[in-house]
Backbone bond lengths (Angstrom), bond angles and torsions (degrees), N, CA, C in turn:
res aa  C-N    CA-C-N  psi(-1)  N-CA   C-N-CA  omega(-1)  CA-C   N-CA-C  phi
1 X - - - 1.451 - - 1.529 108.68 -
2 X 1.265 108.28 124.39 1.506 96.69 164.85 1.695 153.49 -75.24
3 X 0.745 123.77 160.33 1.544 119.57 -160.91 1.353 100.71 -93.68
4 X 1.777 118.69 117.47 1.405 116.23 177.45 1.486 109.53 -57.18
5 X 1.621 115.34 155.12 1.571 107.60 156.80 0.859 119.75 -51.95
6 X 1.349 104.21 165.38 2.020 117.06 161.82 1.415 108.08 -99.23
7 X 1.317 122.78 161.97 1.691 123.23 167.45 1.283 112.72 -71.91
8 X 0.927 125.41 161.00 1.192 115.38 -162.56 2.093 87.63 -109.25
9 X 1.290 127.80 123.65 1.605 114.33 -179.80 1.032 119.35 -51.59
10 X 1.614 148.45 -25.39 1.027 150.31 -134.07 2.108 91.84 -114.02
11 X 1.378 110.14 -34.96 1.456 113.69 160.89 1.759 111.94 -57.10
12 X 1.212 119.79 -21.92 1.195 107.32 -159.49 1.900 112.64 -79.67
13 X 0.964 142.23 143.07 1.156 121.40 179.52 1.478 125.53 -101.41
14 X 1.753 127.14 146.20 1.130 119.87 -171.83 2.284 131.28 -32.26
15 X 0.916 97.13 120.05 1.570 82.02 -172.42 1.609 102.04 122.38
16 X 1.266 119.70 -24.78 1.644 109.57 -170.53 1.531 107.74 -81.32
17 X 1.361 82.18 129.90 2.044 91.11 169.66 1.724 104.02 -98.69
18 X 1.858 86.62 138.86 1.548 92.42 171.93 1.579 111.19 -79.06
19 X 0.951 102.36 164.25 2.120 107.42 -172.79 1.910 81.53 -86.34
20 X 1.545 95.47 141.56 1.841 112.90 -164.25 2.074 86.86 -64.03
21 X 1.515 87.96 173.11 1.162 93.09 -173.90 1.561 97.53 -157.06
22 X 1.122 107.88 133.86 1.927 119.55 -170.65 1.846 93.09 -99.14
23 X 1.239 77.91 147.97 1.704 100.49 -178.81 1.505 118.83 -158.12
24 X 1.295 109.51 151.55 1.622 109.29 172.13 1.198 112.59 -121.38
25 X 1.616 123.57 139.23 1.657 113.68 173.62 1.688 98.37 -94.13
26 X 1.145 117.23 93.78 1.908 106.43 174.01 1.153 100.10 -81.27
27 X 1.094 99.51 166.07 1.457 158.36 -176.19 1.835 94.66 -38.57
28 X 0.839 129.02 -71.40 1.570 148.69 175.34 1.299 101.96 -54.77
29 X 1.488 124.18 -29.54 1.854 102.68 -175.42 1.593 71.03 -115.03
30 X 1.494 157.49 45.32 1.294 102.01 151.14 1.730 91.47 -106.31
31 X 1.848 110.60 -11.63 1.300 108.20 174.28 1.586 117.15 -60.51
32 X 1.676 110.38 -25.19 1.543 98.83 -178.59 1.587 120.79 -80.87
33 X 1.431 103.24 -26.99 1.328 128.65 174.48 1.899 100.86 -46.35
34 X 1.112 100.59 -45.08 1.753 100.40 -154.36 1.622 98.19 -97.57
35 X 1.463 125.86 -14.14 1.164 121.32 169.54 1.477 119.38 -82.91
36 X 1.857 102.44 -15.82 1.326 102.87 -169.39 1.553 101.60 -73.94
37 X 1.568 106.91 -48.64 1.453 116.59 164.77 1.395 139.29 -55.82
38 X 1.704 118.96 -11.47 0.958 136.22 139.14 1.923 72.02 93.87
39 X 0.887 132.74 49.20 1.842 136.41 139.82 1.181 148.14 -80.06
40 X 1.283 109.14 99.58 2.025 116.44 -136.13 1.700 98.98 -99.76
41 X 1.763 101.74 6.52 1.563 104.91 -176.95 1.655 110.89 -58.10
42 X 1.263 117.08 139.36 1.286 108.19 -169.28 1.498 93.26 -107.08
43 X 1.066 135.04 11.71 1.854 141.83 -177.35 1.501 100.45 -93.60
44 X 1.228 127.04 -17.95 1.428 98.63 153.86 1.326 143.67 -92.37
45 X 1.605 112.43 -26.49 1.578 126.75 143.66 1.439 111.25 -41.53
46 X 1.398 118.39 -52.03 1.589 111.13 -164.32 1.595 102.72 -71.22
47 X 1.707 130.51 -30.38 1.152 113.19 -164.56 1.642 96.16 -113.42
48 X 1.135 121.67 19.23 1.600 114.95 -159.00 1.691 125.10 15.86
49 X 1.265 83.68 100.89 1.314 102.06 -156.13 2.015 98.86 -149.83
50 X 1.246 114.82 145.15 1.605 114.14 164.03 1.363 111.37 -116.31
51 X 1.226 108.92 142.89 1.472 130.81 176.66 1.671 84.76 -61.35
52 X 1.502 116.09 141.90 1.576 114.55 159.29 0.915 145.23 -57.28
53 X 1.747 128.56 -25.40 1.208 124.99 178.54 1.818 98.00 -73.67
54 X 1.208 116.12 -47.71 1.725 105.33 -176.03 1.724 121.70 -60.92
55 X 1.479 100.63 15.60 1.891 110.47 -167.65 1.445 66.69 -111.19
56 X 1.650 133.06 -70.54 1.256 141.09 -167.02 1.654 112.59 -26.75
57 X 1.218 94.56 -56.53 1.449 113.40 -175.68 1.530 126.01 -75.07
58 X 1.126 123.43 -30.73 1.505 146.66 130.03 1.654 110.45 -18.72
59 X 1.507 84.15 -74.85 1.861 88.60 -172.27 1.544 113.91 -50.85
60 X 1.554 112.33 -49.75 1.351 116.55 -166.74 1.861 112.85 -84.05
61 X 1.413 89.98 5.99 1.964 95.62 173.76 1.722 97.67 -94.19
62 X 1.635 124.66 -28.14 1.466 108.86 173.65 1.786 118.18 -83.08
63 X 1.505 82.05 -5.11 2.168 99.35 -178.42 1.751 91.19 -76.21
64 X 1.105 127.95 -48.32 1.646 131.43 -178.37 1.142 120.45 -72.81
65 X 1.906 121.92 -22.86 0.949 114.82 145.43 1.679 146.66 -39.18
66 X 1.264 89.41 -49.07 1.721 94.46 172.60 1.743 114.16 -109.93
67 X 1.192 117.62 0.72 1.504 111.20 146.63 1.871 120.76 -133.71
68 X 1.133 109.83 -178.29 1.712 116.35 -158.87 1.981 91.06 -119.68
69 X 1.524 82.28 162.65 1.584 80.04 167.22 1.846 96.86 -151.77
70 X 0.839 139.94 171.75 1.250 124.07 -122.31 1.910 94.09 -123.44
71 X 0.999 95.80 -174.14 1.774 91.55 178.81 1.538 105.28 -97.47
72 X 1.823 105.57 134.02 1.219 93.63 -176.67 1.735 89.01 114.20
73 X 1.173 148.83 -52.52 1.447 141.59 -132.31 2.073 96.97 -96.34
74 X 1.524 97.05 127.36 1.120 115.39 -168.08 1.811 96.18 -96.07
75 X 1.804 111.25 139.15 1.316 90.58 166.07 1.775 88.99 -97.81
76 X 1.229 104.70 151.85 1.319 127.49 163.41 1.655 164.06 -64.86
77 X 1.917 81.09 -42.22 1.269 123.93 -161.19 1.449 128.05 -156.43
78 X 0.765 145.98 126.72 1.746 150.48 149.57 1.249 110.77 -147.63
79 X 1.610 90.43 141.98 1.454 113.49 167.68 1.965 114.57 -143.41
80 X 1.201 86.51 131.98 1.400 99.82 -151.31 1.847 92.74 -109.18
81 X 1.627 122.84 136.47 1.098 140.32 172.00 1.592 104.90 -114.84
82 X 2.086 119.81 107.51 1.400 84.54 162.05 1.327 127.03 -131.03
83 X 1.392 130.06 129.68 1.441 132.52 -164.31 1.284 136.23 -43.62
84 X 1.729 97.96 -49.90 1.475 129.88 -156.54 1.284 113.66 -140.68
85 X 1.036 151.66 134.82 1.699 143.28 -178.82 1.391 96.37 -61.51
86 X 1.493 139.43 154.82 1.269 151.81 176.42 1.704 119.69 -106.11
87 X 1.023 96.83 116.48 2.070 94.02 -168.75 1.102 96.50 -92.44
88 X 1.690 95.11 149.98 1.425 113.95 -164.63 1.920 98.78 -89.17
89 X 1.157 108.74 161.68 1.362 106.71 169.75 1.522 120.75 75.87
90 X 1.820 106.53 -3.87 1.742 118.16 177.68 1.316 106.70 -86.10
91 X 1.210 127.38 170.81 1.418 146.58 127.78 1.371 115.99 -23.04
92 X 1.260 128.72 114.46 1.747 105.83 167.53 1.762 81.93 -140.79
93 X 1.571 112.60 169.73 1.258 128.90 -163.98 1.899 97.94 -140.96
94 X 1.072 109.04 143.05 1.496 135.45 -138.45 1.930 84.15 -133.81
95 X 1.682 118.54 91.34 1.453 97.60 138.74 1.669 121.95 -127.35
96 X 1.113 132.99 163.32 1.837 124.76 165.77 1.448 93.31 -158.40
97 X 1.082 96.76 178.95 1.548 143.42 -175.75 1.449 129.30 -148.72
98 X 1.392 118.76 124.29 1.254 131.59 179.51 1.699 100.75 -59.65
99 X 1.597 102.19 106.53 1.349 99.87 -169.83 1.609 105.39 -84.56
100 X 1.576 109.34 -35.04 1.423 122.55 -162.52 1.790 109.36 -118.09
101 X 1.393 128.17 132.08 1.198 116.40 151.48 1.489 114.30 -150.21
102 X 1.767 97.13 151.80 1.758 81.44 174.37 1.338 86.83 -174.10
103 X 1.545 115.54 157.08 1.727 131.90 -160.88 1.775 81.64 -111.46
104 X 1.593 103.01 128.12 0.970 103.29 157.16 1.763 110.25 -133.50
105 X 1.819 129.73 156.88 1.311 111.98 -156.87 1.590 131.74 -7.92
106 X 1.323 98.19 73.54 1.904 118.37 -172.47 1.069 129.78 51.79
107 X 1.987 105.51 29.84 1.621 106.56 -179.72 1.268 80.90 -121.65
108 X 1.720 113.04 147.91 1.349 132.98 175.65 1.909 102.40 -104.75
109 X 1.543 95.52 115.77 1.652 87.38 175.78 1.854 104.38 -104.34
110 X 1.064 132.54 172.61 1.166 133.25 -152.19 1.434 110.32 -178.15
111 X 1.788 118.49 90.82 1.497 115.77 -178.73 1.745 103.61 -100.99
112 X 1.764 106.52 131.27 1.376 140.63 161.21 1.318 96.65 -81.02
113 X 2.361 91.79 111.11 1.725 81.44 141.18 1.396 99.74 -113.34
114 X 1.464 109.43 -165.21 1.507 101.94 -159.60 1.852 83.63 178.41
115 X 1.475 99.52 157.02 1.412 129.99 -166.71 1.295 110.57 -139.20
116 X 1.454 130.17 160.36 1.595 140.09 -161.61 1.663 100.53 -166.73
117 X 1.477 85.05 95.47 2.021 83.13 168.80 1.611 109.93 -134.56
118 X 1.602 85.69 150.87 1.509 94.26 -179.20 1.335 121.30 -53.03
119 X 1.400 113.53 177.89 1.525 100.59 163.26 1.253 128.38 -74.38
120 X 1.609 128.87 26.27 1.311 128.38 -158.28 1.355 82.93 -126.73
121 X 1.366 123.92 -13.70 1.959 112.89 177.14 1.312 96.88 122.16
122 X 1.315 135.25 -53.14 1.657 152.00 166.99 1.483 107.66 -23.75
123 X 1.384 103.89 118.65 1.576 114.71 170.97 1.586 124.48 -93.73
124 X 0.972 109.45 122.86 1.691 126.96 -161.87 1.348 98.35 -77.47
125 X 1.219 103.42 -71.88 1.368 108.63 161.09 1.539 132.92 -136.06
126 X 1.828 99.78 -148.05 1.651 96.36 -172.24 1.496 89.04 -165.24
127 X 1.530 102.12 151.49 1.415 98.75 -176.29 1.342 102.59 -157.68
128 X 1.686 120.29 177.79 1.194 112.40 -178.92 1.527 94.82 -147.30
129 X 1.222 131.72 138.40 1.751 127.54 -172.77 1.706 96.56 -136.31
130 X 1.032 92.89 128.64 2.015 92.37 170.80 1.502 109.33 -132.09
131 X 1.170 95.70 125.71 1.670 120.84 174.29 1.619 126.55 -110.54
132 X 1.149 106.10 135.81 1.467 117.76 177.92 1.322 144.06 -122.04
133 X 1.295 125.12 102.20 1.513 126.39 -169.54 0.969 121.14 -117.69
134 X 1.589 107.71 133.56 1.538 123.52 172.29 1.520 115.01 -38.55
135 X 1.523 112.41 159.80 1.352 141.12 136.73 2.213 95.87 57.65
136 X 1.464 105.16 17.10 1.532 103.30 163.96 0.927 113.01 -40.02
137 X 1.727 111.53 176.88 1.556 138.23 151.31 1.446 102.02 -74.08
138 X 1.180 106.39 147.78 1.760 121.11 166.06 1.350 103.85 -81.21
């Protein structure tokens, strides 16, 4: 069976919201997460809990799931807000919107904001990531 495309982000235009998307950080990726980063804090094992950028990073690996970004595309930017500590092993829900876009000499820049709430509705956090790729469509 074949595998539908993805959109490509840089098609998408300023203003579009992605449809939310549920996710879990377990237990097993937040240990790979923190080895990749080499984070010997033992306060997040002890309280199960994720440091934010690896909830961050989580969220925007199910955002790449259902769209592509092209060869060549630099991320740029993040800035990460976080409310609430994030438990490992919960429910959390994934929405944003391409808040920003614009072609400048044939690079397309493109700022993600984006939200993280528990399963109780409560937003953990908020973030904003901007990426940039060569030789786009206008």
């Amino acid at each position: 069976m074949a595998v539908p495309a993805r959109t490509i982000v840089f098609d998408l235009p300023q203003g579009h919201e992605f449809p939310k998307t549920s996710f879990t950080l377990s237990s097993a990726g937040l240990a790979s997460y923190l080895a990749a980063v080499e984070d010997t804090n033992a306060i997040y094992r002890e309280r199960g809990i994720a440091p934010p950028l690896a909830v961050a990073a989580r969220a925007i690996r199910s955002l790449l799931d259902a769209t592509e970004l092209p060869a060549g595309t630099l991320h740029t930017g993040q800035e990460i807000e976080s409310r609430r500590a994030c438990p490992v092993d919960a429910p959390l829900t994934f929405s944003g919107r391409i808040a920003q876009r614009s072609l400048r000499a044939g690079l397309v820049i493109s700022v993600i904001e984006f939200s993280i709430a528990a399963a109780d509705g409560e937003t953990l956090l908020t973030g904003r990531t901007t990426v940039l790729a060569p030789g786009a469509a206008s």
